[in-house]
C-alpha positions, 0 to 999 in steps of 0.5 A: 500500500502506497504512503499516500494511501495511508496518509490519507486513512490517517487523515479520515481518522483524525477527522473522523475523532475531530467529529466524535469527540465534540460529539460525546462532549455534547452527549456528555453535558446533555447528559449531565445538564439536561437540555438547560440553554443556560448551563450550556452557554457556561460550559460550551468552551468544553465541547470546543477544546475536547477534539484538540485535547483529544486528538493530540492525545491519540497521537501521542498514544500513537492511535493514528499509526494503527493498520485498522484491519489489524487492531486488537487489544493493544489499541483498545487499551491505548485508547482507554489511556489517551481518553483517561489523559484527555479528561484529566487535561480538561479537568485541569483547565476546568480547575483554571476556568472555574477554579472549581465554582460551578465546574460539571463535575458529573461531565468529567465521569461521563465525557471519558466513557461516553468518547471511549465508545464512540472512537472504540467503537467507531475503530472496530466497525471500520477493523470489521468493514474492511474485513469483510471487503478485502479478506476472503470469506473464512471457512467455519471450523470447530476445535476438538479439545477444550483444553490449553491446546485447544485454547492455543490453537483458537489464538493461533486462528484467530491472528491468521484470519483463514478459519472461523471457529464456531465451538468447541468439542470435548468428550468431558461432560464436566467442560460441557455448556462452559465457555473459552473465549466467548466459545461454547463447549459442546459434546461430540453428540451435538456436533451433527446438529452444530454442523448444520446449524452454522454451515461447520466444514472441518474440524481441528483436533487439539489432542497433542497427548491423546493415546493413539487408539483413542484418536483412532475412535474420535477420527471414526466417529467423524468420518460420516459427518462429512467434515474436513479434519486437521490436527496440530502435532503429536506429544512426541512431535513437540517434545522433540522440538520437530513442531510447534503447538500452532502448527496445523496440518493434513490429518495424518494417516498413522492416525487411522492406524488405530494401535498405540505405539510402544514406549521405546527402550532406552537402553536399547536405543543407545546402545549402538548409537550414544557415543559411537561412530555410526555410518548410514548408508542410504541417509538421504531416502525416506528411512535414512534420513529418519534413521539420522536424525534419531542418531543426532538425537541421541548423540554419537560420538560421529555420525556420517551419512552416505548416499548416491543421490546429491540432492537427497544428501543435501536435503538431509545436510540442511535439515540435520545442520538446522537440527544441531543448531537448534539442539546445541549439538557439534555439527563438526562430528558430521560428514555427509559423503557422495558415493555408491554402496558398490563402491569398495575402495570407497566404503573401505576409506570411510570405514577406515578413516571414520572408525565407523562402529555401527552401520545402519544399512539403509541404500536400496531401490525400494520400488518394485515396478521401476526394479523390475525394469531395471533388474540390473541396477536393482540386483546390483545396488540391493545385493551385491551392495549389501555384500560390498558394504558387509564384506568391508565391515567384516574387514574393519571390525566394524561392530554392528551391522544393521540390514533395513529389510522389507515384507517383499523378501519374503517368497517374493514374486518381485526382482526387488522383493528377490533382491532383499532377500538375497541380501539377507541371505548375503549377511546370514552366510556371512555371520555363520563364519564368525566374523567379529561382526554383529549382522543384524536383519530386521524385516518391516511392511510399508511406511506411511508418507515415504517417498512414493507411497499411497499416502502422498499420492493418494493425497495429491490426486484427492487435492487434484480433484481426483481420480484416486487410482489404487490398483486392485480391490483386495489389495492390502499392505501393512503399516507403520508410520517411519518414526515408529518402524525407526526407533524400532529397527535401532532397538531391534539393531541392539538385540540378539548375537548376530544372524537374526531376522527380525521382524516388527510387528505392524499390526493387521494389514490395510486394505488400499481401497478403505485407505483410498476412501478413509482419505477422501472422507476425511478431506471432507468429500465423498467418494464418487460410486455406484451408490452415490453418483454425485460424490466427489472423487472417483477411485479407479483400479488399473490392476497390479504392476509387474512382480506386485503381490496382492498380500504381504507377508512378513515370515517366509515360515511359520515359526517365530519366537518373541523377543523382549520387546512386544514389537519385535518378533524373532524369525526362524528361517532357512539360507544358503550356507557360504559355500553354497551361496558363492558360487551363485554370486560369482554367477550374478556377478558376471552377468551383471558385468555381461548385462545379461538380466536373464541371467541375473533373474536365474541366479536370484532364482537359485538363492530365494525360495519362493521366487521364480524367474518371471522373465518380465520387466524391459531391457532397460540399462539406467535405473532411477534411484527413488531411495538410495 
């Protein structure tokens, strides 16, 4: 806005306050006097020196440098001061006039209050006029939670102006008919009706330390009012410092996981970590970068953080540097390196050079269409670069050596699945030789929010206004949100001898197509069907991809034993012994040198039971790292 525009809003005031205050003058003597011609001629003289007395005084309070759209409080009590000013002032000159004989001693009780309504009121009806005109038309929302977060959620939303808030909910009856703010408190039963009666579209949960189950039953009853719901952060979130109470933000899906997460062990979590040197590979994807920032959490004495993808290790350097800044953590003991798992001379110099006494191996090609088609590359980096990076920890003693492993090793229908496999194997032969190192497998489902899941696709096409394309009805997964599958996978790291497999527990596995429907409804549409031809968004099956499973599995067995910890299960299952395997990896080397992918899948077929040689997937000779 140009100074001229603004000078002159200034000038309106001014002339506007130089039009009240003579104004609650007159009212304030009508008042007090009554309509008596004669008491008026005495005391006109205060009706005239009231909008100069009054006028300075609001400049001197600074009233006439306010931005009228966003006044609050802090005018109001300035302009409570500068009325309270210009009364004393007249009263003075009263005493000077009059020197108390005859003087309107009533006025002086009246004029301070009947200005102060006038201006303040004038004020807050121009704040709301100009709202209206320029500000968009807000959406109306209701705050679930009557308690201090709740409470800081509705400052939150009234100082960014985009949301209306109508009430609150809360499930405590003794908070019910009370008020925050001027704010009902409602129950969620009167929440339909609440809905309807002011035009509500979304509902905002302030429920930071509500167990996760509980939170799961307060989404479920919801989803049929047709409400778009948001939430601020998680307890956990806040006490880690990654967000803040005001931060609002999509509904996150873990929440409709329905189970609570486990309070993780300390003991075990430091065990690999807390003053050690720790190396992740991989450091840059989806689980390598949470991987990192819970070892910068828990202090190790280095940390180095490999990964072949520039962009990603950058991303990742960013966000740990901010992080250790934050949290007063020397970030000299940081090394962040370029360079590929396959590499020996490369990861024996960091091994070396960096002492490294914990590996967590996260480097992989994770996603099975674009594996299927690039065979080569996925066999290479999954297999023989775990084999690459293990045989060199072996080497260099390295102490603990974690395997990230995944649902699709197991009697895999996939090159990837295959791969991993493969690799797990690699380790399983390697520790049988007693090497010194500690190889450790731990095996997960799906993560929620990982680059090129459902999740953020499902979203973005919601958003886009659909369709939402999930490839096969009875398709399920499992899941777990990536803090959780984390924190477990360093406590599982910590476990046991050396050679096990172990395996989290994620619960029950998800059907896509109700995941599908649960997002579009909780993004405050419908979906668009047979029975409700008008909804909102369609959901389209285009049949599963090349080596994709209808169901997961996480034991190629049926024999698994528990472990200390109820999320950790320990699997019992067969390998190759090393004489057995190394001939069939000499075999996948060579024909991964020749480019023969018919050969690379026969050799995976020797290793992994389960898997058979499909012969799909194109002759392509690039792969496109999606996590490394």
């Amino acid at each position: 806005m140009s100074n001229l525009s603004r000078q002159r809003k200034r000038l309106l005031m001014i002339a506007a306050d130089a039009v009240l205050l003579p104004s609650a003058a007159t009212l304030s003597l009508l008042v007090w006097l009554g309509l008596d011609p004669v008491e008026f001629r005495i005391h006109w003289w205060l009706i005239l020196i009231a909008p100069f007395i009054g006028i300075t005084c609001n400049m001197l309070f600074g009233l006439y440098l306010e931005i009228i759209r966003f006044i609050g409080s802090q005018l109001i009590i300035n302009l409570a001061k500068s009325v309270l000013v210009t009364t004393l002032l007249m009263l003075a000159i009263a005493f000077l006039v009059d020197r108390g004989e005859g003087m309107a001693r009533g006025f002086f009780v009246i004029f301070p209050l009947v200005s102060f309504m006038l201006m303040g009121g004038a004020r807050l009806g121009a704040r709301n006029m100009i709202r209206q005109m320029i500000e968009p038309k807000r959406g109306k929302v209701v705050i679930y939670g009557a308690g201090t977060a709740g409470a800081r959620l509705l400052s939150t939303l009234e100082a960014d102006r985009t949301y209306e808030v109508t009430a609150f909910v809360d499930d405590n009856p003794q908070l019910r008919g009370s008020r925050i703010r001027n704010l009902r408190v409602i129950s969620p039963s009167m929440l339909a009706s609440h809905r309807r009666r002011y035009g509500v579209s979304g509902v905002m949960l302030a429920l930071p330390s509500v167990m996760r189950s509980r939170r799961f039953e307060i989404i479920e009853s919801l989803r049929s009012l047709g409400l778009k719901v948001m939430t601020v952060p998680t307890l956990q979130e806040l006490l880690s410092g990654t967000a803040d109470l005001s931060d609002l933000r999509e509904l996150a899906i873990g929440d409709l996981l329905g189970r609570d997460q486990v309070k993780p062990d300390t003991e075990l979590l430091n065990a690999c970590i807390t003053g050690k040197s720790v190396l992740v590979t991989g450091a840059g994807g989806s689980i390598g970068s949470e991987l990192c920032r819970l070892v910068l959490r828990l202090k190790p004495e280095r940390l180095v953080l490999m990964d072949n993808s520039e962009f990603n290790l950058h991303s990742i350097e960013s966000e740990l540097t901010s992080m250790a800044e934050k949290e007063s953590i020397n970030i000299s003991s940081f090394r962040f390196l370029l360079g590929s798992v396959t590499d020996r001379p490369l990861v024996d110099e960091i091994l070396e050079s960096h002492r490294i006494d914990t590996i967590y191996h996260a480097a992989a090609y994770k996603h099975v269409p674009i594996v299927e088609h690039n065979e080569i590359e996925g066999v290479f980096n999954n297999a023989i670069g775990t084999q690459t990076v293990a045989e060199a920890a072996a080497a260099h003693r390295v102490e603990t050596f974690v395997l990230i492993s995944t649902d699709k090793a197991v009697r895999p229908t996939s090159v990837m699945g295959a791969s991993k496999r493969m690799a797990e194997m690699i380790l399983q032969a390697m520790q049988s030789r007693s090497t010194g190192t500690r190889f450790v497998m731990v095996r997960f489902g799906n993560v929620l929010g990982s680059s090129g899941s459902v999740v953020p696709i499902f979203r973005k096409q919601i958003q886009a206004g659909g369709p939402v394309t999930v490839t096969d009805p009875g398709i399920n997964r499992y899941f777990m949100t990536i803090p959780e599958a984390v924190e477990l996978v360093v406590q599982a790291g910590s476990m046991g001898s050396g050679g096990e497999v172990f395996v989290l527990d994620m619960g029950s596995p998800v059907k896509i197509v109700d995941l599908a429907r649960n997002m579009i409804s909780l993004a405050g549409l419908s979906t668009r069907d047979r029975s409700n031809p008008d909804g909102d968004i369609e959901i389209v099956f285009t049949g599963l991809r090349p080596g994709e499973k209808l169901h997961e599995e996480l034991l190629i067995g049926t024999d698994e034993k528990p472990t200390d910890h109820p999320k950790i299960m320990q699997a019992n299952e067969d390998h190759l012994e090393q004489d057995q395997l190394d001939p069939i990896l000499g075999d996948m080397e060579l024909a991964i040198t020749n480019r023969d992918s018919e050969e690379v899948r026969r050799c995976l077929a020797r290793a992994v039971t389960g898997y058979e040689n499909a012969g799909q997937g194109g002759r392509g000779t690039t792969s496109t790292p999606v996590e490394s």
